[in-house]
N, C-alpha and C positions, 0 to 999 in steps of 0.2 A: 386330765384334759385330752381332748382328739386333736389332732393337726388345724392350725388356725383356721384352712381353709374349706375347714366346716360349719366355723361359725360363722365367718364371711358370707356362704353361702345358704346357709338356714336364714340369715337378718336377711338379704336379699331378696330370697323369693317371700317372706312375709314383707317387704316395701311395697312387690310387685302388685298389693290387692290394694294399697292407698297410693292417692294422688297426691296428697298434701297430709299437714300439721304433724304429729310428733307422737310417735308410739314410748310410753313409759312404761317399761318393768322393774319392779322391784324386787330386788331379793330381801333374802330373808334377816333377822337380827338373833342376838341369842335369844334364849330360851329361859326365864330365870328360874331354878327350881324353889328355892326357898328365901334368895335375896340375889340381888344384883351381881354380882360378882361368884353367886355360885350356880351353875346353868345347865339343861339339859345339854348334849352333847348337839354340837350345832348340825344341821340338814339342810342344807341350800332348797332355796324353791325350786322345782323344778323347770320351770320354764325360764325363770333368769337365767339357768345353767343351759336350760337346750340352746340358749341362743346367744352366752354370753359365756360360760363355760368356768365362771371364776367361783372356788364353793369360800369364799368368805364372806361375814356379815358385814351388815351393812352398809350395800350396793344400791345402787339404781341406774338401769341401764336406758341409755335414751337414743332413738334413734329418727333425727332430724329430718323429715321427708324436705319441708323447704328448701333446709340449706345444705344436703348434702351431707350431713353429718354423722356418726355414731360416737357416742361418749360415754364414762361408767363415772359415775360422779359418786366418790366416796372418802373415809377419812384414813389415810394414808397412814404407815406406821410411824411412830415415834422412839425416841432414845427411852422413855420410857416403857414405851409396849415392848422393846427387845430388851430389856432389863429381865422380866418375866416372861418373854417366852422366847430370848435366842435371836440370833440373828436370822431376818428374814429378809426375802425380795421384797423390794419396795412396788408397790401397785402400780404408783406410775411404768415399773418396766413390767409388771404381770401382765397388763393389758396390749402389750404387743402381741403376747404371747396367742392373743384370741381375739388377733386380728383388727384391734381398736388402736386409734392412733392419740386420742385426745382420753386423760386422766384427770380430774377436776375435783378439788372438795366440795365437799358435802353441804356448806354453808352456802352455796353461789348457788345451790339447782334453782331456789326458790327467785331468786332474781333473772333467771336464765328463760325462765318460764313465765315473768310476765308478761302480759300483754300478747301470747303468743294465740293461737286458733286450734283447733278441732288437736285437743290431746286427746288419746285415746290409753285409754289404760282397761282391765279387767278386773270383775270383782275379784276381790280378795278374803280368804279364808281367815286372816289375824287382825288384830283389833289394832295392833300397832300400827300396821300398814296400813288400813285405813285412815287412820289416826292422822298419819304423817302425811300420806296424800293431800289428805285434806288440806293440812295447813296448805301443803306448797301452792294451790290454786283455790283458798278460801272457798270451799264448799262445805254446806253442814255431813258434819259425818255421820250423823243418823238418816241423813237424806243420802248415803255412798250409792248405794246401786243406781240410784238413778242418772247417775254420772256417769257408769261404767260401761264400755264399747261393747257390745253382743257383736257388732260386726269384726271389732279385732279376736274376739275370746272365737269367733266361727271360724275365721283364718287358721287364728293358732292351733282349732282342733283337729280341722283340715289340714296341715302340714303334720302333726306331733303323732295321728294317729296311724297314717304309713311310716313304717321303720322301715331305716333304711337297713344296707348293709353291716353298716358298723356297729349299731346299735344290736341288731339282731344278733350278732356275736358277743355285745354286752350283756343283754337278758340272758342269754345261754350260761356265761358265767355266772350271774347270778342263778340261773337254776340250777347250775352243778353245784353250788354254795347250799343251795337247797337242799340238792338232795343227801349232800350229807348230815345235814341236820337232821332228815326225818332218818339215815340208817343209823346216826348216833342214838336215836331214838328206840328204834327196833333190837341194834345188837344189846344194847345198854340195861333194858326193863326186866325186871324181876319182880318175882308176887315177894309183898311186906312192903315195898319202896313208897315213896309218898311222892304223888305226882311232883310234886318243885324238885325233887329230884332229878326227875328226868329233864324235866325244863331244864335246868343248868346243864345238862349234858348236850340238850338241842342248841344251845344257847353259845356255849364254849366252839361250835363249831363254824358260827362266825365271825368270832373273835381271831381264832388262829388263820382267819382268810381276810381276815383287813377289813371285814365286811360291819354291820351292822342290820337289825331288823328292820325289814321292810313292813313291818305291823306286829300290833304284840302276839305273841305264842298263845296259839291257842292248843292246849291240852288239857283231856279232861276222857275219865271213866265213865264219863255222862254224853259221849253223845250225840243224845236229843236237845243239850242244851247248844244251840248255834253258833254264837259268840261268849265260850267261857273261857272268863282269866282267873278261876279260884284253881288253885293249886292245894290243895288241901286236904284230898282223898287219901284213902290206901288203897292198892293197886292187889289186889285176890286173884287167887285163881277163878278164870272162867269171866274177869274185865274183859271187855273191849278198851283200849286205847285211842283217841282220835285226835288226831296231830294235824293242827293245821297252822302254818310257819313259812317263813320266807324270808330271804336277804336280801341289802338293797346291796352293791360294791361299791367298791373305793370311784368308781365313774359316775356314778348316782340310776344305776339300772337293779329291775326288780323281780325277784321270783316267788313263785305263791304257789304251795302244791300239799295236797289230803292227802292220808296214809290212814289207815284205820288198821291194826293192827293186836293181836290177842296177848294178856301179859305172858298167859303159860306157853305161849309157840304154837297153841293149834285151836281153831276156832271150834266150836261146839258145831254141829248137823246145821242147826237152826239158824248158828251166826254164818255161817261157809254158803247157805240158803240165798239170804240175805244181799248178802256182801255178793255172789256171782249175778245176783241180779242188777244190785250196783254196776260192774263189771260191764255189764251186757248193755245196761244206760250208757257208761260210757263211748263203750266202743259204735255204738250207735252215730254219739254225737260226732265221734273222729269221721266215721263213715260220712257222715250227710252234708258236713261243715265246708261249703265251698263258696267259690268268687257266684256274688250274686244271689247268694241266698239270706234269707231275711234270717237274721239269728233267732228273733222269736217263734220262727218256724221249726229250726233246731230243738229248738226246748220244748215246741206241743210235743213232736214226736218224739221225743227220750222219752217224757212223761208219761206215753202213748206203751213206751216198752214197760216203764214200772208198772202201768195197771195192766195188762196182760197177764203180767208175772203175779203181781198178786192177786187177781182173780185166781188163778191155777192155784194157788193155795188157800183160795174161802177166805180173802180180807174182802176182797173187791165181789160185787155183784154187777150186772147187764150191761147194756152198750159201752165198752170203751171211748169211742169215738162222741157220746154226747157225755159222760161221764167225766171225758178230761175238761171237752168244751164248757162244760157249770162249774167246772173247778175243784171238784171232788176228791181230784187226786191229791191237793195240797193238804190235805190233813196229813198226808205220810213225805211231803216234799214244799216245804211252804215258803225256799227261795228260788231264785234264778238260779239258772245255768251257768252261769259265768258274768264277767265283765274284763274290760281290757285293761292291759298290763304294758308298762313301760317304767320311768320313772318315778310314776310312784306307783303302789298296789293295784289301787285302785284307779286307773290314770286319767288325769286330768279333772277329777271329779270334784278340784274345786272350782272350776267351770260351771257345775250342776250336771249332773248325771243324767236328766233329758237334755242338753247339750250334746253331752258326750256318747251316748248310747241311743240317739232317737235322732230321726232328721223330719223334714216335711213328710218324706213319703211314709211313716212309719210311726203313731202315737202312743205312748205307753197307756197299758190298760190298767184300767182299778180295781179287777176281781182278784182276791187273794189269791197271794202266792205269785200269782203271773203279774201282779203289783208291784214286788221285788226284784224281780229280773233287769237287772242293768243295763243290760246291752242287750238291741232289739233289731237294728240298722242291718243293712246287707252287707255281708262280709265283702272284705276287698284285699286284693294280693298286698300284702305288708302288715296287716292287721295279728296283732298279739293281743290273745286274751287269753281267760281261763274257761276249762270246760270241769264241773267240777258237779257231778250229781248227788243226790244222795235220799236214803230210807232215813224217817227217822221215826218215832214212838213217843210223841211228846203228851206224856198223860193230864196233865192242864190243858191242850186243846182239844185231845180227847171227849175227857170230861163237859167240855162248853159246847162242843158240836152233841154231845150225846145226849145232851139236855134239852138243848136245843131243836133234838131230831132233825138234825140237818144230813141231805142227802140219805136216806134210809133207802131209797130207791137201790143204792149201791154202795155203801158202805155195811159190811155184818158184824156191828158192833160189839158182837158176844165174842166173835172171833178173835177181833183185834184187841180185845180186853186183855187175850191170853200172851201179848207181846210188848204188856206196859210196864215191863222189868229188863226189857231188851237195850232202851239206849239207842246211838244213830251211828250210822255207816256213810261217812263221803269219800269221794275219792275225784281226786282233782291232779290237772297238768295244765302245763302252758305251752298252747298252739299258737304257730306259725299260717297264717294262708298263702299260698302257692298256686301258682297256675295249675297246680296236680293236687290239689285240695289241702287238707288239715298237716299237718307236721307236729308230730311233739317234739319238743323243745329238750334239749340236753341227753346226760347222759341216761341210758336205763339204770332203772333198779326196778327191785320185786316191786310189782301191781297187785295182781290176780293174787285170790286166797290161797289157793297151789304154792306159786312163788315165793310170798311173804311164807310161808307156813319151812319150806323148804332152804331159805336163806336161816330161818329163825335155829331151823336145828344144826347147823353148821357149829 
C-alpha cells in the first residue's frame, strides 16, 4: 500500500465530479479453480485498489457524497480464518491504514443502501459481481449494464489514465521485473529445448521478485501466431523466438514488453532484414509520440515506415500513402500499435476499450487492422502505454486475401509467398509522455538485432 494520503486524495478529487448519491466499488472475490476452497491466486480489482488500496477479497468500498462518508463494508477475520492462515490485522484496523475511518460487515451494505438515490457503480467484467450488485439494489442482473454510470466509469478513466508520480515509479518496477523475464529468456534458450521450457524460466523470474503475471506468456517459434499459449514446439537452429510477457508487483502496477530473439545467437540476412525494419517502426513511433498528438496518427505513420521498407524489397507495390490509407499494409501488421498500461495490462479495459482509448474527438474505425488498435486519443503528459510494432507472415490470411485478390494494385503475392516460413517479429516497450515527448520506461536491455545478437554471444 502507498501513504494513506493517496487514497484520501484519489476518493477526493473522484467526489469532486458528483454532487450527490453514492459511488460503489467493489473488489474482487477469489477465484475457484476447480472447487471452492481451492482458488486461482487472488488479484484485487484494480480500481478498488486505486482508490481503496486494501488487496483482500471480498470488499466493497462506498463512498457517501450525502453524508459525508467513506466506508469498506466487508467480512472481517475470524478465530477460525487464523486457524488456517496465522495471525492477521483485523480489517477494522487495515482500513485506517487507507485513510477510512468506518469498517462495517458485509451483511448491513444491503440495508445501508436502501432507499438511498443516484448510486453510481461501473460495469463490471465478473459474473459474481454483478450477481451481488444486483441483489444489494434489486435490479435484474441480465438487465446490469443498463444500470451502470458511464459518467462515474469517464471520471475514473480521466483520473486513472494520468499517472502520477508514484505510480510511475511503480510501472518502472514492474518493467524491470520485465525485463528480466525476457533476458532469462534470451541467456537461458538452446536448439533441442521445448518452448515450456523456456516459459518456466521467464516465469521463475517473477516469482523470486514477489511479483506475478500481468497476462499469460506468450512464447512461441511461430510468430505469425499473435496470441500463442501452445508451449509445445522444438526450438531448431534458425527459430525465431517471440516473447511477449510481463509482471504485475506486489503494488498491483504492470509491465508488458516483445523481444523477438534467434535460438542459435544470430539471426539469418533475411531475419536481421526484417527485424531492423521493425526497429526502424519503432523508433519512428518514440520519435513522433508527443502531448497532443492523436495516437492513431502515430500508428498511420509507423505503418507508413513498414511499407516503404517493404516496397524496397518487392513485397509492397505503388503509392504508400494511399496503400496504408485502403489498409493494405495490414496483411503484414494486422494489430494496433499499442494500448495503455497501468494496473492492469491492458488498463482499464474493463471499462470498454472505446472508453478507454477513444473520446469524442476521436472514433475508432472498422477497416482492418486499424480496427484493432486500442488507443487512438491524444497523448497527454502522464499517459503510459505500449508502442509495440510488428512484421508478421500469417499464411492463412495470405491465402484469403490471395484468393480473394484483394489489393493486387500493391501487394506482389509471388514475392511474399517466398516469406510464408518466416513467422513474425514484435518488438514492444513501455512509454512514458513528458513535456519533452516519449520516454522508455526502465532499465535498458538489448533491442536492435546488433544488441540482442551481441548480448547472446557473451
Amino acid at each position: 500500500m502507498f501513504d494513506k494520503e493517496i487514497y484520501v486524495e484519489r476518493r477526493k478529487k473522484l467526489k469532486e465530479n458528483f454532487k450527490d448519491g453514492i459511488i460503489l466499488i467493489p473488489g474482487n472475490n477469489y477465484s475457484p479453480l476447480d472447487c471452492k476452497d481451492n482458488c486461482y491466486p487472488f488479484l484485487q480489482d484494480a480500481t478498488f485498489r486505486y482508490y481503496f488500496g486494501l488487496s483482500h477479497p471480498g470488499l466493497v468500498g462506498i463512498i457517501d457524497i450525502d453524508n459525508d462518508k467513506e466506508i469498506i463494508f466487508g467480512n472481517d477475520y475470524t478465530i477460525s480464518d487464523i486457524v488456517w492462515m496465522g495471525k492477521q490485522k483485523y480489517l477494522k484496523e487495515l482500513v485506517f491504514e487507507v485513510g477510512i475511518k468506518s469498517f462495517i460487515e458485509i451483511e448491513e451494505l444491503k440495508s445501508y443502501l436502501v432507499k438511498r438515490k443516484n448510486i453510481r457503480f461501473t460495469n463490471q467484467y465478473r459474473e459474481d459481481i454483478k450477481n451481488f450488485i444486483s441483489s444489494l439494489i434489486d435490479i435484474n442482473p441480465f438487465n446490469f449494464d443498463d444500470y451502470t454510470s458511464f459518467e462515474l466509469v469517464n471520471a475514473i478513466i480521466a483520473q486513472r489514465n494520468i499517472k502520477s508520480d508514484v505510480e510511475i515509479k511503480e510501472i518502472e518496477i514492474a518493467v524491470n521485473i520485465t525485463k528480466e523475464m525476457h533476458l532469462a529468456a534470451i541467456k537461458n534458450v538452446r536448439i533441442g529445448m521445448k518452448e515450456f521450457e523456456l516459459v518456466a524460466e521467464v516465469e521463475h523470474a517473477t516469482k523470486k521478485n514477489n511479483a506475478y503475471f500481468s497476462f499469460q506468456t506468450i512464447l512461441t517459434k511461430n510468430g505469425q501466431i499473435l496470441h500463442n499459449h501452445y508451449y509445445g514446439n522444438t526450438l531448431k537452429s534458425g527459430d525465431l523466438v517471440l516473447l511477449d510477457c510481463g509482471a504485475i508487483n506486489e503494488n498491483g502496477y504492470c509491465g508488458d514488453m516483445t523481444t523477438t530473439f534467434p535460438v542459435s545467437g544470430k539471426f539469418s540476412e533475411r531475419q536481421k532484414l526484417i527485424h531492423n525494419i521493425v526497429r526502424d517502426m519503432f523508433d519512428k513511433a518514440v520519435d513522433i509520440s508527443k502531448v497532443g498528438v492523436f495516437y492513431r496518427d502515430v500508428h498511420l505513420e509507423v505503418c507508413k515506415v513498414m511499407a516503404e521498407n517493404l516496397k524496397k524489397i518487392g513485397l509492397l507495390k505503388g503509392n504508400v500513402e494511399e496503400l496504408v490509407s485502403k489498409g493494405a499494409h495490414a496483411l503484414f501488421m494486422p494489430h494496433g500499435l499499442g494500448h495503455m498500461l497501468g494496473m492492469t495490462v491492458h488498463d482499464m479495459e474493463n471499462f470498454g476499450e472505446i472508453n478507454v482509448g477513444y473520446d469524442e474527438e476521436i472514433q475508432k474505425s472498422k477497416q482492418f487492422g486499424l480496427s484493432s488498435l486500442r488507443l487512438g486519443r491524444r497523448l497527454q503528459i502522464g499517459y503510459v502505454f505500449t508502442i509495440e510494432p510488428g512484421i508478421y507472415f500469417i499464411p492463412d490470411l495470405f491465402e484469403k486475401w490471395k484468393k480473394e485478390k484483394l489489393y493486387e494494385e500493391f501487394l506482389n503475392y509471388e514475392e511474399i509467398e517466398k516469406y510464408m516460413d518466416f513467422g513474425g517479429i514484435r518488438m514492444e516497450r513501455d512509454i512514458l509522455i513528458t513535456e519533452n515527448g516519449a520516454k522508455i520506461l526502465g532499465e535498458s536491455f538489448p533491442r536492435t538485432a546488433d544488441e540482442i545478437e551481441e548480448f547472446m554471444a557473451r
